[in-house]
C-alpha positions as CSV (number, residue, x, y, z in Angstrom):
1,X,83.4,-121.9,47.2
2,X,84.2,-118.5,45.7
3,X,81.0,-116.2,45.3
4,X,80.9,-114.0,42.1
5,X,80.2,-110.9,43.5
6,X,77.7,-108.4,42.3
7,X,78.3,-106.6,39.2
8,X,75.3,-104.8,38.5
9,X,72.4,-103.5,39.4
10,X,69.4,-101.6,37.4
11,X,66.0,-100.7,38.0
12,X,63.6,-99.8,35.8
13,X,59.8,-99.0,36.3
14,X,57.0,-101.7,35.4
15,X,53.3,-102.0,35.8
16,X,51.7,-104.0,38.4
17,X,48.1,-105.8,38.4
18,X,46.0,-102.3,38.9
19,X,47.8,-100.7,36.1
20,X,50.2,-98.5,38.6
21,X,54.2,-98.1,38.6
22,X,56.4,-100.1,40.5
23,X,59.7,-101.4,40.5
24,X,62.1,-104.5,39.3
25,X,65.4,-104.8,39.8
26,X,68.1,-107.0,37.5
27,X,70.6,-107.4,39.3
28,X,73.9,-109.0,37.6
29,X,76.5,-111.4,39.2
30,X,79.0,-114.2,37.3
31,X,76.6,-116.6,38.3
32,X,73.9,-115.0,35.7
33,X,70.7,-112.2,36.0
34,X,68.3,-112.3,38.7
35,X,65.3,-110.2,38.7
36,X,62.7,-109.3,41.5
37,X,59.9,-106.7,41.7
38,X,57.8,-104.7,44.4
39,X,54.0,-105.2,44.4
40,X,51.7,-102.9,46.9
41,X,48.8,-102.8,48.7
42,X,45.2,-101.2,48.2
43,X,44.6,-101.6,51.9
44,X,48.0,-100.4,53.6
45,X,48.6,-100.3,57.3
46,X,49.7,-96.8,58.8
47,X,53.0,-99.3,60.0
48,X,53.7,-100.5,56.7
49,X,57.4,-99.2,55.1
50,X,56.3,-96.7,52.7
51,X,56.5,-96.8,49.0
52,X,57.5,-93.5,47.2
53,X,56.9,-92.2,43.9
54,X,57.8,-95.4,41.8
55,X,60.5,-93.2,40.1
56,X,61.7,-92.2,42.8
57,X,62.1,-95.4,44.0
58,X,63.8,-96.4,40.2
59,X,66.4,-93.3,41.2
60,X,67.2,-94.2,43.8
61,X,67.9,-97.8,43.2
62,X,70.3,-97.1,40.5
63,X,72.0,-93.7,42.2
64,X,72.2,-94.7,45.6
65,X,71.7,-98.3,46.7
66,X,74.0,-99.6,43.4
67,X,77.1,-97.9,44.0
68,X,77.0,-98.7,47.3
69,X,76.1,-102.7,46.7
70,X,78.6,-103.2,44.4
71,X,80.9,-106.0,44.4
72,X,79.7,-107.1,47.7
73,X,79.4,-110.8,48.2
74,X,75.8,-111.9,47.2
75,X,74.9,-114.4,50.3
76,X,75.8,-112.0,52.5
77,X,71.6,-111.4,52.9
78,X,71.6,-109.7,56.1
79,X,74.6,-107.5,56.0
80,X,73.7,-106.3,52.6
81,X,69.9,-105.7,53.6
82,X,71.4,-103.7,56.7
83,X,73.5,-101.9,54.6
84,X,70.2,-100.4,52.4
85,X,68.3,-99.7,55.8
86,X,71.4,-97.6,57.3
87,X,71.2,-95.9,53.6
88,X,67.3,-95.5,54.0
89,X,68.1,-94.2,57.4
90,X,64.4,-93.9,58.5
91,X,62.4,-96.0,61.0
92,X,60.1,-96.5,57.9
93,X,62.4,-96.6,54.9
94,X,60.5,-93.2,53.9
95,X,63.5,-91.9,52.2
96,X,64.7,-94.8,49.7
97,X,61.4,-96.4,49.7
98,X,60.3,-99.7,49.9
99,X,60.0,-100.3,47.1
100,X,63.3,-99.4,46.3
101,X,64.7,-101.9,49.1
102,X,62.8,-104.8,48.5
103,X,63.3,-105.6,45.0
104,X,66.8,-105.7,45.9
105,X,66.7,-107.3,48.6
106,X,64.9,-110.4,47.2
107,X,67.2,-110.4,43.5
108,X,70.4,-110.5,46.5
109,X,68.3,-113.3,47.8
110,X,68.0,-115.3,44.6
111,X,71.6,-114.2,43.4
112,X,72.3,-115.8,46.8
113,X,70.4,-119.0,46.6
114,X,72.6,-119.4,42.7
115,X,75.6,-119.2,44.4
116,X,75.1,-122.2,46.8
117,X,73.2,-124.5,44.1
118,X,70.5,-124.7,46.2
119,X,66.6,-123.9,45.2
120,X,65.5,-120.5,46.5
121,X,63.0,-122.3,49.0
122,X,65.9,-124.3,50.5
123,X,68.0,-121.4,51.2
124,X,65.7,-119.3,52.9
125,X,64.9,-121.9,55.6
126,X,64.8,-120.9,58.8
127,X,62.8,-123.2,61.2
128,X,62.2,-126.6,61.3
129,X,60.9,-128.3,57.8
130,X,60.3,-127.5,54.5
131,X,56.0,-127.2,54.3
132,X,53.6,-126.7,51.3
133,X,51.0,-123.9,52.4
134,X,47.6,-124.4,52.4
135,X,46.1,-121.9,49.4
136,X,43.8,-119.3,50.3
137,X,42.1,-118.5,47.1
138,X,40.2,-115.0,47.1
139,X,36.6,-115.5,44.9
140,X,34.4,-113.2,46.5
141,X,36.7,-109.4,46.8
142,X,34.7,-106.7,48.3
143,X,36.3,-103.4,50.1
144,X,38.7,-101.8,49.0
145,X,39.7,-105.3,46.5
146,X,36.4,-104.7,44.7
147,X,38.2,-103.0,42.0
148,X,36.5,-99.8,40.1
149,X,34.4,-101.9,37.5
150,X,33.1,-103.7,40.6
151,X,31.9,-100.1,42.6
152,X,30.2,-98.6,39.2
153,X,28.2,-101.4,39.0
154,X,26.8,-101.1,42.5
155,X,29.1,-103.2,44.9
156,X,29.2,-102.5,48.4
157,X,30.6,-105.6,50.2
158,X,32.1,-104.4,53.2
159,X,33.9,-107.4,54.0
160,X,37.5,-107.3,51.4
161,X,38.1,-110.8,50.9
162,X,36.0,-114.4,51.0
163,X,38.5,-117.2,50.9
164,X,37.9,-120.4,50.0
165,X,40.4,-122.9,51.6
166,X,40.8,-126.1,50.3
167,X,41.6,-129.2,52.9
168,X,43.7,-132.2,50.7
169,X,47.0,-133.9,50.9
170,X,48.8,-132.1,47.9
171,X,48.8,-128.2,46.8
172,X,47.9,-129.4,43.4
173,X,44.9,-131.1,44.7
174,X,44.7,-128.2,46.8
175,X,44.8,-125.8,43.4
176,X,43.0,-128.3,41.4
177,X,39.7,-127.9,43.8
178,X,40.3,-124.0,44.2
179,X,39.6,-123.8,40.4
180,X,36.8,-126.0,40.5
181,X,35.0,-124.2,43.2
182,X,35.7,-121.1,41.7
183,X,34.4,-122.2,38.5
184,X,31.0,-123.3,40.2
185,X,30.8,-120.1,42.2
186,X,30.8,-118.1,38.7
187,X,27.6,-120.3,37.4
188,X,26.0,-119.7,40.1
189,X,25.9,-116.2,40.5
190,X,25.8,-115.8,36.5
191,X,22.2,-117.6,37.1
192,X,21.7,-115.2,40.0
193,X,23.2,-111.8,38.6
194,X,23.1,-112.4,35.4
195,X,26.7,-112.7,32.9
196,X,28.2,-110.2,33.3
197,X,29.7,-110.5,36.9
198,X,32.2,-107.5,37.4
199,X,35.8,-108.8,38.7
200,X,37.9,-107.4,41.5
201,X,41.9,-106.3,41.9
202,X,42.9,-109.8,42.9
203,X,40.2,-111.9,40.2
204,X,37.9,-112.8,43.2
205,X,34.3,-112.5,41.6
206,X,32.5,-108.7,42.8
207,X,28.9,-109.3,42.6
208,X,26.3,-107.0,43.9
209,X,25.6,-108.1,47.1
210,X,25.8,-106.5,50.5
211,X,24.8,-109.5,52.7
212,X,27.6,-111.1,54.2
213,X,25.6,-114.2,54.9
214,X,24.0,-114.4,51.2
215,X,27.7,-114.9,50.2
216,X,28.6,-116.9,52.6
217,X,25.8,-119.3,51.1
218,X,26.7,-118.5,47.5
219,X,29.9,-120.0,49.0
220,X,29.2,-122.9,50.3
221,X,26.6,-124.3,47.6
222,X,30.1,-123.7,45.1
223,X,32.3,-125.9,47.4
224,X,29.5,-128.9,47.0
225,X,30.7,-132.8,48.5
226,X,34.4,-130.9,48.0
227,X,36.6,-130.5,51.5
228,X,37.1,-127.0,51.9
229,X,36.9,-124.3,54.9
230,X,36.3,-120.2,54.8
231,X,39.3,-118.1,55.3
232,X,37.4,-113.9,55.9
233,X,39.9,-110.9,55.0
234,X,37.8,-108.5,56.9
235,X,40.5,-105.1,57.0
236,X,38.0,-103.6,59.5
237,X,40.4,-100.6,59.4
238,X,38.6,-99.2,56.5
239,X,35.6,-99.1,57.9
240,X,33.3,-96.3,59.0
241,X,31.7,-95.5,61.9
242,X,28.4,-97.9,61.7
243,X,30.6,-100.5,60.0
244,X,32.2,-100.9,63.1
245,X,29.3,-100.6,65.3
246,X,28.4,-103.9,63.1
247,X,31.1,-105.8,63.2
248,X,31.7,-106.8,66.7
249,X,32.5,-110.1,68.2
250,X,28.7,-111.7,68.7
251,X,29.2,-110.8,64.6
252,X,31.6,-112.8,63.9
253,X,31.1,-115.5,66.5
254,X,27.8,-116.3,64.8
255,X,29.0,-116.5,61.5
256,X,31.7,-119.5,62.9
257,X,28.9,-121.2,64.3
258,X,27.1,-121.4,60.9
259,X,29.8,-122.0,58.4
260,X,33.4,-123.1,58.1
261,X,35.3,-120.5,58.6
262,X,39.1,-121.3,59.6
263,X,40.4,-117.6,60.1
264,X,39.3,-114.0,60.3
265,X,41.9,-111.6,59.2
266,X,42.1,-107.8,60.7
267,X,38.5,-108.1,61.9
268,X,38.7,-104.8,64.1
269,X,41.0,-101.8,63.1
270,X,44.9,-101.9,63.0
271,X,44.8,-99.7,66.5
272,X,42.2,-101.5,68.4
273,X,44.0,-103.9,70.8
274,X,41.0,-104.2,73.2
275,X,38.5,-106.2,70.9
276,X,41.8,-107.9,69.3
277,X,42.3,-109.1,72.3
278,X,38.9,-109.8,73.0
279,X,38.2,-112.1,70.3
280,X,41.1,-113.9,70.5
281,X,40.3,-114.8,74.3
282,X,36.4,-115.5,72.9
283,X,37.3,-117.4,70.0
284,X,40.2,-117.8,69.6
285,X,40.2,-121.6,70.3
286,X,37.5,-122.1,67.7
287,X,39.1,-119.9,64.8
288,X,42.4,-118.0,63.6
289,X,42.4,-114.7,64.7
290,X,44.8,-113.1,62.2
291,X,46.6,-109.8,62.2
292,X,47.7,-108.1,59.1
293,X,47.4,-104.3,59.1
294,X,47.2,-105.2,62.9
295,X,50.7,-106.5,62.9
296,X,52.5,-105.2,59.4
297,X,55.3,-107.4,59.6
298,X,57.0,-106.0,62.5
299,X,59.0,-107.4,65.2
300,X,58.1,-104.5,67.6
301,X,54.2,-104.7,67.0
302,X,54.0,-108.2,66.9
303,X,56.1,-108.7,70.5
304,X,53.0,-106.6,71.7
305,X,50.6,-108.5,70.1
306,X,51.6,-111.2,72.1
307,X,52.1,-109.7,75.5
308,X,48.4,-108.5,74.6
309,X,47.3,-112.3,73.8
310,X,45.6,-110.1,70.5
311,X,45.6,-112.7,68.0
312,X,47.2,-116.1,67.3
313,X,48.0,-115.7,63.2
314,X,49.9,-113.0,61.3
315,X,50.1,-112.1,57.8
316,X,53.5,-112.1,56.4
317,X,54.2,-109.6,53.5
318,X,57.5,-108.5,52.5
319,X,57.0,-105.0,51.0
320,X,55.1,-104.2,54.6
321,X,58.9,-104.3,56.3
322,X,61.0,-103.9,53.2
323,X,64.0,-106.1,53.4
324,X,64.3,-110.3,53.3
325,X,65.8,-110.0,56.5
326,X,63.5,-108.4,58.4
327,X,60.7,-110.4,56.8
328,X,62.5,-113.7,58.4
329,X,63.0,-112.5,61.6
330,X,59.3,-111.6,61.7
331,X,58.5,-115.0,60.5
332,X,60.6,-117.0,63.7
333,X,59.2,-114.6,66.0
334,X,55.7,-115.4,65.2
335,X,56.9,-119.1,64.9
336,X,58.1,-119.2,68.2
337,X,54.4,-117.9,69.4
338,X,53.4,-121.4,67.6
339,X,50.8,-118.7,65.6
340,X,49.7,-119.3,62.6
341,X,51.3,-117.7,59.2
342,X,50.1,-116.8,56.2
343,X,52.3,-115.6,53.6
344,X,50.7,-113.0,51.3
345,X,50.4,-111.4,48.3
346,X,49.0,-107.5,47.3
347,X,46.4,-106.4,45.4
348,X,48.5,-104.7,43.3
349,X,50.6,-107.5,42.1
350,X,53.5,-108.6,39.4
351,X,55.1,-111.5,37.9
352,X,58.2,-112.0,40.7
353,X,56.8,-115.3,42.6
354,X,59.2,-114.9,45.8
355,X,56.4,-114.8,48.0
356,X,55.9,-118.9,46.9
357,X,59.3,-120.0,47.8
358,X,59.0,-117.5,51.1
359,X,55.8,-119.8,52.2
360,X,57.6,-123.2,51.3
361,X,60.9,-122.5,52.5
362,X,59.6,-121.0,56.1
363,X,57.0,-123.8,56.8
364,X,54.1,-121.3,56.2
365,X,50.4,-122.8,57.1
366,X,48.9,-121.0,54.7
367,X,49.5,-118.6,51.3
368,X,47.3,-116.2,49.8
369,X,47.7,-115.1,46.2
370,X,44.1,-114.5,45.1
371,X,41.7,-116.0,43.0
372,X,43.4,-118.9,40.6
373,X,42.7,-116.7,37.4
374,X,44.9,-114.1,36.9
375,X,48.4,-114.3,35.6
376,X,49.9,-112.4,38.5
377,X,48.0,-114.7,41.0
378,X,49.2,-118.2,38.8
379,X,52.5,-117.5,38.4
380,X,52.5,-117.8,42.5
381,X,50.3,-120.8,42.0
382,X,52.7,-122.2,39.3
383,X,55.8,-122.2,41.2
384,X,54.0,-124.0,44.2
385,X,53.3,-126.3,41.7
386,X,57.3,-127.0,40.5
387,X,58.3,-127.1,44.0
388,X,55.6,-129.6,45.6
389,X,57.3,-131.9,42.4
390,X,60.8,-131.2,42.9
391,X,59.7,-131.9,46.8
392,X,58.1,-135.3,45.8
């Protein structure tokens, strides 16, 4: 089988979800165009690769990484990705960026995936089978996800995301529920707010409540005689002082004795090992203790997790380690733990729906991509959708 080669690369800048600049990439080969694009984060872990000026990021795409990826073979992923980090030549790709890597990474990926006739799912497999995720849809945002309409119109939810999870056979049974329940969540705080419910980055519902547990209800009265659990982003690393004070482990232990809550994400900040590992010994059995800003993707941090017994679930997001590679070796160490994985999204989101086939293709438990509203969030959604029929 003779590859095609790349002939082309260009980047060129592109709003995300929040309105801000980030990047795609087309890159060319003879087997057609393949694009890919760079979301980021509202709440960012100090371990995340960084993200530079977005063009920046667009110069140096099309100046540096280009001329040097040009006419290399396409399904050579990890050579090629190895190539842009000895380019970067920082432990935190702080001089190409990210955002500069990643798109490229991915449309190399896809380019890939085109040249051996195999869906993009398929060829990023890397342990055991092929699994649809669970969807972690995110209708209550609070935090630093509240969004600006959502904060001038008095929220000051502590907590950054309230997932609902559904529990059936299928994703689009799965999806299908996630809709309804979001649906019955708006009616019911329209009757208790009033209409005009402000909506946050990721198109999660940003009432003005500060009561953890009055959501939690809201919650559960939306999910009804529907099979669903709670999933609680909690990204206690933005919190203050007396924030943390609050939210300690008797917390959250009593909130998993009174509802269903499957997994608590980041619920101490990204340094704290001690009450990571804490929690995870106290309840741990009982619930998903999940590391996002904790972990950030990275082999290093995540081997100490485990020698630390800190958590048993980590959040996989590409742009927090920059590079498809490095994203799947993260994903078989954290495999080989037999933790849990949840592929994610950003609150500052585009089109490119890599993060779908990522979950498929890697046997994630889970996915989060936000509420099932916005377009951003759907076309992730969507694709899980092709994919569970092209499974069937």
């Amino acid at each position: 089988m003779e590859n095609s080669k790349i002939k082309k690369i260009l980047a060129r800048e592109i709003l995300d979800s929040r309105g801000k600049p980030t990047v795609e990439v087309k890159l060319k080969t003879q087997k057609g165009e393949f694009f890919a694009s760079c979301p980021s984060g509202a709440s960012i872990g100090k371990n995340e690769a960084v993200a530079v000026d977005a063009k920046l990021a667009v110069d140096n795409v099309n100046k540096i990484i280009a001329p040097e990826i040009l006419g290399k073979d396409e399904t050579k992923q990890k050579e090629l990705d190895e190539l842009m980090i000895k380019l970067d030549g920082t432990k935190g790709k702080k001089n190409l960026g990210a955002n500069a890597i990643l798109p490229v990474s991915i449309a190399i990926c896809r380019a890939g995936a085109a040249v051996k006739k195999l869906p993009l799912y398929q060829y990023i497999k890397v342990i055991g089978n092929w699994r649809m995720p669970r969807p972690c849809f995110n209708i209550i945002n609070g935090g630093a996800h509240a969004g600006p309409a959502s904060r001038r119109a008095g929220s000051n939810l502590d907590i950054q995301e309230f997932m609902v999870v559904p529990n059936y056979r299928s994703f689009s049974e799965n999806l299908e529920t996630g809709k309804k329940i979001f649906n019955n969540l708006k009616k019911i705080l329209e009757k208790n707010f009033g209409k005009k419910i402000p909506v946050g980055d990721e198109g999660g519902l940003s009432p003005n409540i500060s009561n953890v547990r009055e959501v939690l209800d809201f919650i559960v009265q939306s999910t009804r005689e529907l099979k669903a659990d709670i999933g609680l982003d909690v990204a206690a690393s933005g919190f203050s002082s007396p924030q943390k004070e609050k939210y300690n482990i008797d917390f959250y232990n009593n909130l998993i004795k009174d509802y269903p809550i499957i997994f608590i994400e980041d619920p101490f900040g990204e340094e704290d090992y001690k009450n990571f590992k804490n929690i995870t010994q106290e309840i741990g059995e009982k619930v998903i203790i999940v590391g996002d800003d904790f972990l950030t993707t990275n082999v290093n941090i995540i081997k100490k997790a485990r020698e630390l017994r800190a958590c048993n679930g980590a959040i996989i997001k590409p742009n927090q380690i920059g590079t498809v590679t490095e994203t799947l070796e993260a994903i078989k160490l954290v495999k080989s733990y037999n933790w849990k994985i949840v592929v994610s999204h950003r609150s500052g989101e585009t089109m490119d729906d890599f993060i779908s086939d990522l979950a498929v293709g890697v046997g994630a438990d889970f996915i989060k991509s936000g509420a099932p509203v916005p377009a951003e969030r759907l076309a992730k959604y969507n694709r899980l959708l092709k994919i569970e029929k092209e499974l069937k």
